[in-house]
C-alpha positions in Angstrom: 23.8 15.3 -34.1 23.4 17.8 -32.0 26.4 20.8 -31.3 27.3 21.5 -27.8 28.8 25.0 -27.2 31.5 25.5 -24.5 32.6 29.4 -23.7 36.8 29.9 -24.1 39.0 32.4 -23.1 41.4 33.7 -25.8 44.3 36.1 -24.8 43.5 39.0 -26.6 45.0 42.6 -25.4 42.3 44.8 -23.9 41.5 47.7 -26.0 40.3 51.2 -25.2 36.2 51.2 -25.8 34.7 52.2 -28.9 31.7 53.9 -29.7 29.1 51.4 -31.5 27.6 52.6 -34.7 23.3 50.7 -34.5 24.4 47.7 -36.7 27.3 46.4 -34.1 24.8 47.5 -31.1 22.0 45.6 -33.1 24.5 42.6 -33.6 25.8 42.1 -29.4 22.5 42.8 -28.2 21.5 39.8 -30.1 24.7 37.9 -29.7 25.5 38.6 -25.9 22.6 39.9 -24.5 21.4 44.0 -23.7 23.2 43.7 -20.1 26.5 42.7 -21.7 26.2 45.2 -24.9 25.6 48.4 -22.5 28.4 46.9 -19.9 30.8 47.2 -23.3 29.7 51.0 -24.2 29.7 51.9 -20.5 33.6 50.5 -20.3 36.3 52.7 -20.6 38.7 50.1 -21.5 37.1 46.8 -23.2 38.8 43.1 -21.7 39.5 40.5 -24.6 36.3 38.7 -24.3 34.5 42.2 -25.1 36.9 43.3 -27.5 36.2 39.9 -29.6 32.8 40.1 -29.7 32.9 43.9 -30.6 35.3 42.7 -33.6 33.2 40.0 -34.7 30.0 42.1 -34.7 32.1 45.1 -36.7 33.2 42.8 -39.2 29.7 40.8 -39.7 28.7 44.8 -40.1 31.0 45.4 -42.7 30.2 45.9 -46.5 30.5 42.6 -48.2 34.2 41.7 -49.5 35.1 39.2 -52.6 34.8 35.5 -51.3 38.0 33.6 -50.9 35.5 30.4 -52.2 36.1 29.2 -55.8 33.4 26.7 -55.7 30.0 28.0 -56.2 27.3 27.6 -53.4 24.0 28.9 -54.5 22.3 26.1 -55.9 22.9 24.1 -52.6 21.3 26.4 -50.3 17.7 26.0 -49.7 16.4 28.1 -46.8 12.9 27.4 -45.1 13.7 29.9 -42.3 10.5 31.0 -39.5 9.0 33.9 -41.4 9.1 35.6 -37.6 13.2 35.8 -37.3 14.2 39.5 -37.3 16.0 40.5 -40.6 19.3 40.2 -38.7 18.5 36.5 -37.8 18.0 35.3 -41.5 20.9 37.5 -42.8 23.3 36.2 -40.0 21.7 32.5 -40.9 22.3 32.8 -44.6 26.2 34.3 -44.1 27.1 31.3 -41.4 25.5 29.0 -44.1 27.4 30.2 -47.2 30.6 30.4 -45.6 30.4 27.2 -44.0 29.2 25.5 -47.4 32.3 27.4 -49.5 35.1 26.6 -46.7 34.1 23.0 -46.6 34.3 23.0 -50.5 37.3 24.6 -50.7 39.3 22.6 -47.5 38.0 18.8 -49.3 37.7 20.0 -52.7 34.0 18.6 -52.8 30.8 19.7 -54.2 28.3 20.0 -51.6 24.6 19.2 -53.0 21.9 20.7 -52.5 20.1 20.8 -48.4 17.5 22.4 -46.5 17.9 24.8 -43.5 15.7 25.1 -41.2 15.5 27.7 -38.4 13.4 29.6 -35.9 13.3 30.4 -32.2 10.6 28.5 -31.7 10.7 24.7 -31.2 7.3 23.6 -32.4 7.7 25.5 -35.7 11.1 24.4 -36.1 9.2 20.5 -35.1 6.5 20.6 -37.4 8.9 21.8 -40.5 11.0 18.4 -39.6 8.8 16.4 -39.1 7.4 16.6 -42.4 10.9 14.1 -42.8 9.3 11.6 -40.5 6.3 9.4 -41.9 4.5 7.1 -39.5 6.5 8.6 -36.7 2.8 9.9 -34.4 4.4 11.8 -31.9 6.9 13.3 -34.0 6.0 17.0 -33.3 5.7 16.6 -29.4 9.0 14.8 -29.2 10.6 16.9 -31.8 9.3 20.1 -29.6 10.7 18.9 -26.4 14.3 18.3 -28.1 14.4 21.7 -29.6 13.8 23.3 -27.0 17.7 22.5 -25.4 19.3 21.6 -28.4 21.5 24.0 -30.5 21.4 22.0 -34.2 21.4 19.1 -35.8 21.8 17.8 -39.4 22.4 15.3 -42.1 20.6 13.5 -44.3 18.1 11.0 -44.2 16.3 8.9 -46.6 12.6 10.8 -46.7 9.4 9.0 -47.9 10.5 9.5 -51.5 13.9 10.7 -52.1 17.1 11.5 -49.7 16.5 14.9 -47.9 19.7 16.3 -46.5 19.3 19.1 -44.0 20.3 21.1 -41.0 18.1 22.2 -38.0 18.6 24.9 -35.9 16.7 27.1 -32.8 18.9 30.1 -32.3 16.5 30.7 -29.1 19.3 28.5 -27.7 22.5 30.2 -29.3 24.6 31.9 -26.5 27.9 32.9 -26.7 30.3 35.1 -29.0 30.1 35.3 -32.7 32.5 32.4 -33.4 31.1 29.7 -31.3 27.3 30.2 -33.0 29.5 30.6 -36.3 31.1 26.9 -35.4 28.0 25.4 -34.8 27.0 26.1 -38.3 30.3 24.7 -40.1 29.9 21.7 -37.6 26.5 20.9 -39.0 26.8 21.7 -42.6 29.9 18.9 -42.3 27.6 16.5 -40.8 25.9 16.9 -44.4 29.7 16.8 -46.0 30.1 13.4 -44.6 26.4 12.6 -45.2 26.8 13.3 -48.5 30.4 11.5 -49.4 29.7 8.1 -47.4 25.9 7.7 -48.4 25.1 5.2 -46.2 22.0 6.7 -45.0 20.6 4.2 -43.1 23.5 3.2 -41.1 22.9 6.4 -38.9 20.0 4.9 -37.4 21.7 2.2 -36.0 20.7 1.7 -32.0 23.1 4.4 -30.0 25.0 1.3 -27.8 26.2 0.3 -31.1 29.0 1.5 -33.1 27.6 2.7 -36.5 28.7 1.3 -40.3 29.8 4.8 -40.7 32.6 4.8 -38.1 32.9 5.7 -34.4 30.9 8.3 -32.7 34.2 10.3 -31.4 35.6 10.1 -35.2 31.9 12.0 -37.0 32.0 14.4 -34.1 35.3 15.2 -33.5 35.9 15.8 -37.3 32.8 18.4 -37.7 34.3 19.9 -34.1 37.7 20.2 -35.2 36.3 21.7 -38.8 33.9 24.1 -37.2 37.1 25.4 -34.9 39.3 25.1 -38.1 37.3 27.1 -40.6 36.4 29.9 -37.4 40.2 30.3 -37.5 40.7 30.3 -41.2 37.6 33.3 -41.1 39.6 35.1 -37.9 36.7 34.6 -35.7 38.9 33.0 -33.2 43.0 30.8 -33.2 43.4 27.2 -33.3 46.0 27.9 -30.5 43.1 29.1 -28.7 40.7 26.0 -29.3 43.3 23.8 -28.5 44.2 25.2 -24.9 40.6 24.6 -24.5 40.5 21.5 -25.9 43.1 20.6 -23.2 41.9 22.4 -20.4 38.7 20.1 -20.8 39.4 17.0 -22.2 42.3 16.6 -18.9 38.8 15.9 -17.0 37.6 13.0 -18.8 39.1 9.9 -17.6 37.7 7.4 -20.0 39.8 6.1 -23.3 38.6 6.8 -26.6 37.5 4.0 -27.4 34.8 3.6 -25.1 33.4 6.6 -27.6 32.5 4.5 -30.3 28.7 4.6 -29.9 26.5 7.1 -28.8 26.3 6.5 -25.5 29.8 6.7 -24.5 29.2 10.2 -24.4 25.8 10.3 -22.7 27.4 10.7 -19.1 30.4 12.7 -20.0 30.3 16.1 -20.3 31.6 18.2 -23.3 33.1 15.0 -24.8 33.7 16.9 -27.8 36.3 18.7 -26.8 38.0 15.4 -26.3 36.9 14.2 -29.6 38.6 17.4 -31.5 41.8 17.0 -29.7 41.5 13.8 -31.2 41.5 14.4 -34.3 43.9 17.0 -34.6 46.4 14.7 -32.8 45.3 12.1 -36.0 45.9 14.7 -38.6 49.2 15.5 -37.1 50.0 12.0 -37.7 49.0 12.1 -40.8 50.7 15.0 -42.4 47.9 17.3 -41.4 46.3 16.8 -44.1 42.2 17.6 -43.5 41.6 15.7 -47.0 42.1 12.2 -45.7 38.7 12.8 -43.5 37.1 12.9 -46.8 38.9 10.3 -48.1 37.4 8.2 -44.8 34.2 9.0 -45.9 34.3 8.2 -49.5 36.3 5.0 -48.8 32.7 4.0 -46.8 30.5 4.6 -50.1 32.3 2.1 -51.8 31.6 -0.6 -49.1 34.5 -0.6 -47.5 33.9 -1.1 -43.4 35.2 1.5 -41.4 37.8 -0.2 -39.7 39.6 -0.9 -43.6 38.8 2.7 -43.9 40.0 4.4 -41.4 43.5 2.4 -42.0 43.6 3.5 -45.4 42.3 7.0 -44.9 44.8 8.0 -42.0 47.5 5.4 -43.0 47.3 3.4 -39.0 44.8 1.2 -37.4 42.4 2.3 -35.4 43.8 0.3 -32.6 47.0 1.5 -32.7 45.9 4.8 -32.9 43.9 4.2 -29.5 46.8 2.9 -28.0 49.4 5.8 -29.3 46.4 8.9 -28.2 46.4 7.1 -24.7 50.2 8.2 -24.6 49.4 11.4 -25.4 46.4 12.7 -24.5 46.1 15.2 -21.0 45.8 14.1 -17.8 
């Protein structure tokens, strides 16, 4: 379940520059790069892009403020982080972490249990820690290197020799970006263990990737932890959902197949940034149903009680999943 991360524009109004105290420089340099961080303290006026990433970085800076969570999160973070990440790394790791698991409490009024993050800028550490997950599989760690090394994350929960592990993966060697797009990769993983977690069916994620899973389509489990990892970066003014959705637009308008045809895996295999699609998706289905981000957990806790996804989804959003292909085909850009 890997998180693919596409660069927006966001109309901010430039700003005059600003001198950076060490912990913002610290924080770009790590975030956009030394060339970008000196372009920003060389600038006599920052553009929106910089100015965001300047804010982000001052505000991840900042002393620490009372939580807005009301659900406690400590006892389900468990960090098994590469003892060679820079202080910064872990403590930027542990923050996305926390305040991905306490949004997602508070937006579904769940309990998130108790799951294991991994992560390191190196691919065969971060290999060898997951395949630990992986009995019998022999070239786990030399197929597990090669995929770390161009994805972002991944996570959920799989059933483990003994007991159900849940997880999330993640080489920030590959993070690129500004603050709010590495911050939405986190939420979107930690809600791949939120619907891990509600529906239970752990072995119906294995299922062969030309077929659509137990657990629902492939464009309904993405698009939700897309449109909650853009949700919950708006809710923590790291970015606007009026942003995300012109962006949403401006790339789903170049993907020409239906939805539909994104129910397994491989729909999206030739199509680049299907996700976007997938999000606009789902925030067209919560507008139809009273935007109201509850009834995606209500999908998911409909499927632990055995219900199929189809009788889910009806119930959940309150319309078929055929007629709400055929309503999104009316709707959807061009």
């Amino acid at each position: 379940m890997s998180c693919l991360a596409i660069t927006s524009v966001i109309g901010v109004t430039p700003v005059a520059a600003v001198s950076l105290d060490a912990p913002t420089k610290r924080c770009l340099e790590q975030s956009i790069g030394k060339s970008a961080t000196r372009a920003i303290e060389r600038a006599k006026k920052l553009n929106s892009k910089q100015a965001r990433s300047v804010a982000a970085c001052k505000s991840q800076a900042a002393p620490a403020t009372t939580t807005t969570t009301t659900t406690p999160v400590g006892s389900a973070l468990v960090y098994d982080l590469d003892p060679a990440l820079s202080d910064a790394d872990v403590a930027r790791v542990k923050q996305w972490t926390s305040e991905a698991v306490a949004r997602q409490q508070d937006l579904f009024g769940i309990t998130i249990t108790e799951f294991t993050t991994n992560v390191s800028r190196d691919p065969t550490w971060l290999a060898n820690r997951d395949c630990r997950r992986h009995s019998g599989w022999t070239n786990c760690v030399a197929d597990r290197t090669n995929l770390f090394r161009s994805t972002w994350a991944f996570a959920g929960c799989t059933p483990a020799p003994r007991v159900v592990e849940c997880y999330q993966v993640a080489n920030l060697a590959n993070f690129q970006g500004e603050e709010y797009l590495l911050f939405k990769t986190f939420v979107h993983e930690v809600h791949h263990v939120v619907q891990d977690q509600l529906h239970r069916d752990y072995e119906a994620t294995r299922a062969p990737s030309n077929s659509v899973r137990r657990i629902g389509p492939d464009w309904l489990l993405e698009g939700a932890a897309e449109f909650i990892g853009y949700q919950i970066a708006s809710d923590a003014g790291k970015t606007t959902m009026a942003a995300s959705r012109a962006d949403w637009i401006r790339v789903a308008s170049g993907i020409s197949g239906p939805l539909n045809g994104f129910e397994a895996v491989d729909g999206r295999s030739s199509v680049g940034n299907a996700y976007h699609l997938f999000a606009l998706a789902i925030d067209e289905l919560l507008k139809l149903n009273g935007n109201t981000p509850r009834s995606i957990s209500r999908y998911y806790q409909l499927l632990s009680t055995g219900v199929g996804w189809p009788a889910a989804f009806l119930q959940a959003f309150g319309m078929s999943h055929d007629a709400f292909y055929s309503h999104f085909e009316t709707v959807r850009p061009r």
